[in-house]
C-alpha positions as CSV (number, residue, x, y, z in Angstrom):
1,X,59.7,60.9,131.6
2,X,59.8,57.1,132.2
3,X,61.0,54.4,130.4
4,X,57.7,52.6,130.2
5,X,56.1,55.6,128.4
6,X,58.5,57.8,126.1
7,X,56.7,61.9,126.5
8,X,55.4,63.6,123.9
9,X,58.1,65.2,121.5
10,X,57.7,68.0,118.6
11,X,60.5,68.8,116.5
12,X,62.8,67.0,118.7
13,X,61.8,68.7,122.4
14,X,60.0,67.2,125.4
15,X,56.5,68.6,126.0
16,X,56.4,69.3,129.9
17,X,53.2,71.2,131.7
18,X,53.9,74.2,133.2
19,X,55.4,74.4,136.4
20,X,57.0,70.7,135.7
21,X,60.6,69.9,136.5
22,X,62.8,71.6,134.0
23,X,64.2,70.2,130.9
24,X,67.0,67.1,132.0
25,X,70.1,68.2,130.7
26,X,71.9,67.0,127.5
27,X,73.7,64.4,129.4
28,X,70.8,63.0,131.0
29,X,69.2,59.6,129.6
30,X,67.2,59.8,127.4
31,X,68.3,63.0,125.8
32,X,65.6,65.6,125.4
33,X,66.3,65.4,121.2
34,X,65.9,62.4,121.0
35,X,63.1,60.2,119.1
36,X,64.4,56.6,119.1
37,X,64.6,55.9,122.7
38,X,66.5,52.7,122.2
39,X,63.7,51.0,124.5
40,X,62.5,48.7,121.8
41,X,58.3,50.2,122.7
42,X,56.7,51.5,120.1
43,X,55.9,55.7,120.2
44,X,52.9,56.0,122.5
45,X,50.0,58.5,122.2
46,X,52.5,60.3,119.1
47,X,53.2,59.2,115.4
48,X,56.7,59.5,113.7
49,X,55.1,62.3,111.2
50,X,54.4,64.5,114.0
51,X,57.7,64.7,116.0
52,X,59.9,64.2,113.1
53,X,62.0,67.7,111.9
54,X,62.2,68.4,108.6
55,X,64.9,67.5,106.5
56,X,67.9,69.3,106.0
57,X,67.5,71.6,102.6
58,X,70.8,69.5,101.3
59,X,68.7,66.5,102.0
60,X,65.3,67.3,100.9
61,X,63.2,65.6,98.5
62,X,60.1,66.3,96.1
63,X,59.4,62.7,95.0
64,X,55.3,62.2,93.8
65,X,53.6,58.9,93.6
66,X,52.4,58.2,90.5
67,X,50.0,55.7,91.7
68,X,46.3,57.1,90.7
69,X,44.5,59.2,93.6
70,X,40.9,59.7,94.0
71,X,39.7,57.0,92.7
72,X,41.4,57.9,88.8
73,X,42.6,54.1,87.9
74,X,43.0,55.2,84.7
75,X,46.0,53.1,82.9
76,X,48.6,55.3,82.4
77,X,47.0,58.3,84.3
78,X,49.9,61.1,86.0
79,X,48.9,62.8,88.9
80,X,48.1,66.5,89.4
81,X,51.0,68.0,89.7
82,X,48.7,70.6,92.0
83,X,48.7,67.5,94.6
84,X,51.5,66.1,96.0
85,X,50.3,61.7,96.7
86,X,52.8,59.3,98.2
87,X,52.9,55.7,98.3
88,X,50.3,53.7,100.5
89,X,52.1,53.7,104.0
90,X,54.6,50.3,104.7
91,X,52.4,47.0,105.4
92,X,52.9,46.0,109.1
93,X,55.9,44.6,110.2
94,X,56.5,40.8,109.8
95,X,55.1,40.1,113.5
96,X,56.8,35.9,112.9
97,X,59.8,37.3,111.4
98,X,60.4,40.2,114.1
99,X,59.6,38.1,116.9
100,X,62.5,35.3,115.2
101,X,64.8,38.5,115.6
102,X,63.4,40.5,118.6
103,X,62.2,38.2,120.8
104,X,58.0,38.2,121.3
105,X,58.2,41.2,123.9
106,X,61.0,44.5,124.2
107,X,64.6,43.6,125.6
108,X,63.5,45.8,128.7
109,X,66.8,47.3,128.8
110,X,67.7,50.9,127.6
111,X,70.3,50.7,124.2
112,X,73.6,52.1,124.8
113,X,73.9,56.1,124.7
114,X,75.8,56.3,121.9
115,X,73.8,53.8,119.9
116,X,70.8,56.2,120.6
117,X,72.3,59.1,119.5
118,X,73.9,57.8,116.4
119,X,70.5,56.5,115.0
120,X,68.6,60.0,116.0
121,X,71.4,61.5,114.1
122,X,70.8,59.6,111.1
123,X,67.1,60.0,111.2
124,X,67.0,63.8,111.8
125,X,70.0,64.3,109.1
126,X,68.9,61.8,106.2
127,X,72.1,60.0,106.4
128,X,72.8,56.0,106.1
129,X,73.7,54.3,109.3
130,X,77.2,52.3,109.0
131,X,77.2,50.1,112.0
132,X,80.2,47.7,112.7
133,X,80.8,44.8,115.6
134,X,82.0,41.5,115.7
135,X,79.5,38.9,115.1
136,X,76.4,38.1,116.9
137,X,76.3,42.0,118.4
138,X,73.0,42.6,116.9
139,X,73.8,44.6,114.1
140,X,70.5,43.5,111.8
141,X,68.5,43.5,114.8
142,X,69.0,47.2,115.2
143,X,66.9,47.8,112.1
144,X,64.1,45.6,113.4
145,X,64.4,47.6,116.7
146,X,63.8,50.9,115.1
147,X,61.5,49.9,112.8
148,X,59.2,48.5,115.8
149,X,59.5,51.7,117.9
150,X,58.7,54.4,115.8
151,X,56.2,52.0,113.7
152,X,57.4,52.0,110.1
153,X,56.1,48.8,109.2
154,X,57.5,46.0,107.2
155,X,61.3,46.1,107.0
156,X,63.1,46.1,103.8
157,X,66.4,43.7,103.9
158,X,68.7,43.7,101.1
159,X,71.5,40.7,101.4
160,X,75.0,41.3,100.2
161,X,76.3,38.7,98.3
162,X,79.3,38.7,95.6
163,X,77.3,39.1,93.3
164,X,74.9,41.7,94.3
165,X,75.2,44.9,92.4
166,X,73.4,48.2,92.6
167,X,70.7,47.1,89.9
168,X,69.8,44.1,91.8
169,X,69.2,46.1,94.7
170,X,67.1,48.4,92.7
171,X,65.2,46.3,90.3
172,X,64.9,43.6,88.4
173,X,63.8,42.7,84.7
174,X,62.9,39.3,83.6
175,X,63.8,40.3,79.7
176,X,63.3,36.5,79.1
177,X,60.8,35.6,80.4
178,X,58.8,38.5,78.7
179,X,60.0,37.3,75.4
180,X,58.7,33.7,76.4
181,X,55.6,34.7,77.2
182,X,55.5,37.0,73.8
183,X,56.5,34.1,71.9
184,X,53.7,32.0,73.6
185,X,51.1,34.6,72.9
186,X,51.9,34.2,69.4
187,X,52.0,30.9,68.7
188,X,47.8,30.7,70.6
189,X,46.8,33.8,68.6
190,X,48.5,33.3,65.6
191,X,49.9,37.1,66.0
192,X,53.6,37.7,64.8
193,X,54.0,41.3,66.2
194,X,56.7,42.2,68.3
195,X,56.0,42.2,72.2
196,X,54.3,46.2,73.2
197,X,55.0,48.1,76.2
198,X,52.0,47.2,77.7
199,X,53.2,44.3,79.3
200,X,56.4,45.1,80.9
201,X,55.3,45.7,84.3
202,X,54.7,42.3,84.7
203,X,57.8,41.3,84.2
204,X,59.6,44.3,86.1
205,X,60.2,44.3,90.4
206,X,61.7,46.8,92.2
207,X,64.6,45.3,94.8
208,X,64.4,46.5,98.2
209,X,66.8,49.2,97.5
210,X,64.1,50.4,94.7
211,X,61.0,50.2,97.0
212,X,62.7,52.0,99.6
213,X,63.5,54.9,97.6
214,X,59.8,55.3,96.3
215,X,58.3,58.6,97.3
216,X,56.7,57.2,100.7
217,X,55.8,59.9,103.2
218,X,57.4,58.5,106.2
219,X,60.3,56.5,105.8
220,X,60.9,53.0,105.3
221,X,63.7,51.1,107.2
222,X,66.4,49.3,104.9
223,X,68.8,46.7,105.7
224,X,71.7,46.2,103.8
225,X,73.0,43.7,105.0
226,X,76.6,41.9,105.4
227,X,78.1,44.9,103.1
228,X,81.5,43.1,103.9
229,X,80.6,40.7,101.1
230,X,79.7,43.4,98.1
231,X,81.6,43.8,95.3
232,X,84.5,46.4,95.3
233,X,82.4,49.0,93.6
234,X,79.1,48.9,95.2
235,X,79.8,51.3,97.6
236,X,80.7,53.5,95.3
237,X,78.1,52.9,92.9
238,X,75.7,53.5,96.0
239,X,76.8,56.6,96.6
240,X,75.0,58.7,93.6
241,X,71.3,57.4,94.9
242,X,72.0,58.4,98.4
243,X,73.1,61.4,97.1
244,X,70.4,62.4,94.4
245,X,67.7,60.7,96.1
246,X,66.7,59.1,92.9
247,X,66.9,56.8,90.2
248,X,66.0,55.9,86.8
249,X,65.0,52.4,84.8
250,X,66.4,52.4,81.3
251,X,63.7,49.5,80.3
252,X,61.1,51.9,80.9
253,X,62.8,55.3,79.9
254,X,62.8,54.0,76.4
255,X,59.1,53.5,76.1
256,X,58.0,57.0,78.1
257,X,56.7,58.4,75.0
258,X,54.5,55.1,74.4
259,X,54.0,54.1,78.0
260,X,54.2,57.1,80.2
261,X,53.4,55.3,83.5
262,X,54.1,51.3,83.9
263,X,52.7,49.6,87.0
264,X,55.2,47.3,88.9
265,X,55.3,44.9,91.5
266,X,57.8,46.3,94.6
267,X,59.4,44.3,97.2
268,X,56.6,44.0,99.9
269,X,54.2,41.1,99.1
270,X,51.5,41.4,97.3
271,X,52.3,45.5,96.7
272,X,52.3,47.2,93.4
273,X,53.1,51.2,92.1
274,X,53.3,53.3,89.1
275,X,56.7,54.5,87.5
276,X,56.3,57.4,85.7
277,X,58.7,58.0,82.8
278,X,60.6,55.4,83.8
279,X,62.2,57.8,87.1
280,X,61.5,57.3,90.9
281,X,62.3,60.1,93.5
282,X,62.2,59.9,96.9
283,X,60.3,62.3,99.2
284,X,61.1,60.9,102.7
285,X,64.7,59.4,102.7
286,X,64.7,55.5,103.9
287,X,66.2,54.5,107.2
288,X,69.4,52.9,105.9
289,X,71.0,50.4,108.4
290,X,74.3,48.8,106.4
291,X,75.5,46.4,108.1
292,X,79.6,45.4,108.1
293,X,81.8,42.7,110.6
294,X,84.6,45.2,109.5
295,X,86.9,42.4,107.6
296,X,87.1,45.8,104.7
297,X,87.7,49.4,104.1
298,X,85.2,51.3,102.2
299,X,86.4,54.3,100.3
300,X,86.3,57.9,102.2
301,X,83.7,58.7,99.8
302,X,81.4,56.3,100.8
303,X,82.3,56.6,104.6
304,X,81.9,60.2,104.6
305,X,78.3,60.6,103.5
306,X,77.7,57.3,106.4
307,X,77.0,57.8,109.9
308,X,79.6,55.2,111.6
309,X,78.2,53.2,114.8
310,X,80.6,50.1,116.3
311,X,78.3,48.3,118.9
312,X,80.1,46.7,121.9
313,X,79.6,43.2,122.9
314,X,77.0,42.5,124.8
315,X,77.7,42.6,128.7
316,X,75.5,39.9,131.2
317,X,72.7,42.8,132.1
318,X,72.0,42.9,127.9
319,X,72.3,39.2,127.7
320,X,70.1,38.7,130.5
321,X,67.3,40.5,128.5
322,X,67.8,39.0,124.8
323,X,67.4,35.8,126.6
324,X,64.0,37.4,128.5
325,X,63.0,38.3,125.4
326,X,63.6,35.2,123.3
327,X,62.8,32.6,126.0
328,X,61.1,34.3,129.1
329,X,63.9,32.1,130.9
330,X,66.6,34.9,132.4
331,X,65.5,34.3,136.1
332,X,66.3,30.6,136.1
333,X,69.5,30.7,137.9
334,X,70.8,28.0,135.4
335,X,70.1,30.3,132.7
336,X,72.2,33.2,134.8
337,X,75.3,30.6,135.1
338,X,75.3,29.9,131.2
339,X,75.1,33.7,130.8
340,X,78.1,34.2,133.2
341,X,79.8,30.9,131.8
342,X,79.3,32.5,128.2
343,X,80.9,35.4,128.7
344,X,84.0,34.0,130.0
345,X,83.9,31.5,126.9
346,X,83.5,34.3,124.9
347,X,86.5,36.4,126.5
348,X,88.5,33.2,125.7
349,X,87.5,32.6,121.8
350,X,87.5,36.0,120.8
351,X,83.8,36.6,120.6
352,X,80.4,34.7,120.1
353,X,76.9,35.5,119.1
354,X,74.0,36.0,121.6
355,X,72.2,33.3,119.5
356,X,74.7,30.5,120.7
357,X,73.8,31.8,123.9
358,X,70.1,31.3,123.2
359,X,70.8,28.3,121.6
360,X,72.4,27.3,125.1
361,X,70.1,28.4,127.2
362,X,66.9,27.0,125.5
363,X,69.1,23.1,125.9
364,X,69.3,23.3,129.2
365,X,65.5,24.3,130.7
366,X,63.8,22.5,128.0
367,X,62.4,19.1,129.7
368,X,64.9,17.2,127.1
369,X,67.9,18.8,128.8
370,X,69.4,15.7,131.4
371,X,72.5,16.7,133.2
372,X,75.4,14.7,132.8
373,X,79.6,14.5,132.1
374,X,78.3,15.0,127.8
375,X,77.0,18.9,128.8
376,X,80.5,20.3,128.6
377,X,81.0,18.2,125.1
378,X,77.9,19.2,124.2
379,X,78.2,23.0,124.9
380,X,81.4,23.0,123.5
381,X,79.8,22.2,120.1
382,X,77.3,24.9,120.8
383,X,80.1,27.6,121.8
384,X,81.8,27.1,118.9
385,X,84.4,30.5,117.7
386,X,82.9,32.1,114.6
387,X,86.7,32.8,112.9
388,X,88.5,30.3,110.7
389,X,90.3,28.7,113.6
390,X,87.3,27.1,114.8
391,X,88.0,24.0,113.0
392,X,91.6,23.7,114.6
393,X,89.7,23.7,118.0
């Protein structure tokens, strides 16, 4: 099997014609289970849905989409619970946005064996990923890598911030707004009755969180990322929808009776579903990439249900192909020296980001790039550290 053109896998095992080679062994590269090759090429000639095992029974999930099917659009409408429909699949990938984070063509280099196995392992047992590294290791990236090999479309990104918490992840309800637009209603119609339920979903979005946990019938990839930052209980409070699989909106469990299905606008542009009573199950569990510089502990809870992946720093053969892949530019022996000149720099300041060395390398072979005694001053802004004693520098 090259690298150029992953084989065809079933449940996890190489397809071979008779009389081939025998299966490589487990310590060969790539392993023979594995479905994320860590190539950055997308499957070829084979879809995710037809190589993917099942889930475990502990992690499987009955979530139906309560979007109409065949063709019934009628408001309100549940689906036979004789079918089992799923949301629309994810809309294509961001192709600006992925190339921003990617570079416009695959590293060309194989991801580390451990990386590989530790995102396989995640995939085939339903578990969230929990990868760790100093920054500018490519943490985020990684979701943008598996999402473009095994084609899951569109990633979903989540950033942590002090103030996140695990509703804004989920959803959020513009109560104000709604009563504005109640009051304004009035005041042209000359009506004085209460807003109904009719009109919540326009004022109601699931997060990314939310949309990721929709009952899609092949994953979708979420980010959560910079976890570092979160508040001291979202871990915990993240635990229970990793666990159940689902999750509830109290805005629209209180109008079920009234308002048994409420259409809603999800985190992908321009994308809408149906909540039905108010509860949304998943049926294929996301890809959940959580992000974390390791400047915090999480609680064993929260680290035991989490697959933990630390990625290295970068050596010069990786570099050289983030800088291929951004720029086109890693043959220009300049752009080799600044790789092996970055390295050093960064074994002296305790670690910097490939993107300073992208910033670096794109100075130098542009046409505005002039050598001269202000490079070194100049590069020493670029190759700045990315701790607190940068400023003493």
């Amino acid at each position: 099997m090259t690298e150029e053109e992953p084989a065809r896998r079933h449940n996890g095992r190489v397809h071979q014609d008779p009389g081939s080679a025998s299966p490589a062994l487990p310590s060969s590269i790539p392993r023979p289970w594995w479905i994320y090759q860590g190539t950055g090429r997308p499957l070829h000639d084979v879809s995710l849905e037809e190589i993917l095992p099942p889930p475990p029974p502990w992690r499987t999930f009955g979530g139906v989409s309560a979007c109409p099917v065949d063709g019934d659009e009628r408001p309100g409408a549940l689906p036979d619970p004789d079918d089992t429909p799923t949301e629309p699949p994810a809309p294509p990938e961001d192709e600006q946005d992925t190339a921003r984070r990617l570079g416009a063509a695959p590293l060309g280099v194989r991801s580390d064996p451990e990386e590989a196995d530790l995102v396989n392992a995640a995939l085939i047992l339903r578990r969230p990923l929990l990868v760790t590294g100093r920054p500018g290791t490519g943490k985020s990236t990684l979701a943008y890598r598996i999402s473009r090999e095994l084609g899951l479309g569109r990633v979903l990104r989540w950033p942590i911030t002090t103030r996140s918490t695990l509703r804004s992840g989920l959803y959020g309800y513009d109560a104000v707004g709604r009563v504005h637009a109640a009051a304004a209603g009035q005041a042209s119609e000359g009506d004085t009755h209460e807003p109904g339920p009719e009109d919540i979903g326009d004022f109601l979005q699931l997060g990314p969180l939310g949309t990721a946990m929709l009952p899609h019938r092949l994953p979708r990839v979420l980010l959560i990322d910079e976890f570092d930052k979160s508040d001291i209980d979202l871990p915990n409070d993240l635990l229970d929808i990793f666990e159940a699989g689902e999750y509830s909106i109290p805005e629209l469990v209180r109008i079920r009776r009234r308002r048994p299905a409420v259409s809603v606008l999800t985190d992908d542009p321009e994308r809408g579903t149906v909540i039905a009573s108010g509860r949304v199950r998943c049926r294929a569990f996301p890809i959940v990439v959580i992000t974390s510089n390791g400047e915090r502990e999480f609680p064993p809870a929260f680290l035991r249900r989490c697959l933990q992946l630390r990625l290295p720093d970068p050596d010069a053969d990786r570099l050289a192909a983030i800088v291929a892949a951004h720029l086109g530019r890693a043959d220009n022996p300049r752009a080799r020296e600044l790789i092996q000149m970055f390295l050093e720099r960064s074994e002296r300041e305790g670690g910097l980001a490939a993107d300073q060395l992208l910033n670096a390398v794109y100075l130098v072979t542009s046409q505005s790039h002039v050598p001269g005694p202000e490079w070194e001053e100049l590069l020493h802004a670029v190759w700045h550290r990315l701790d607190s004693a940068a400023g003493s520098t």
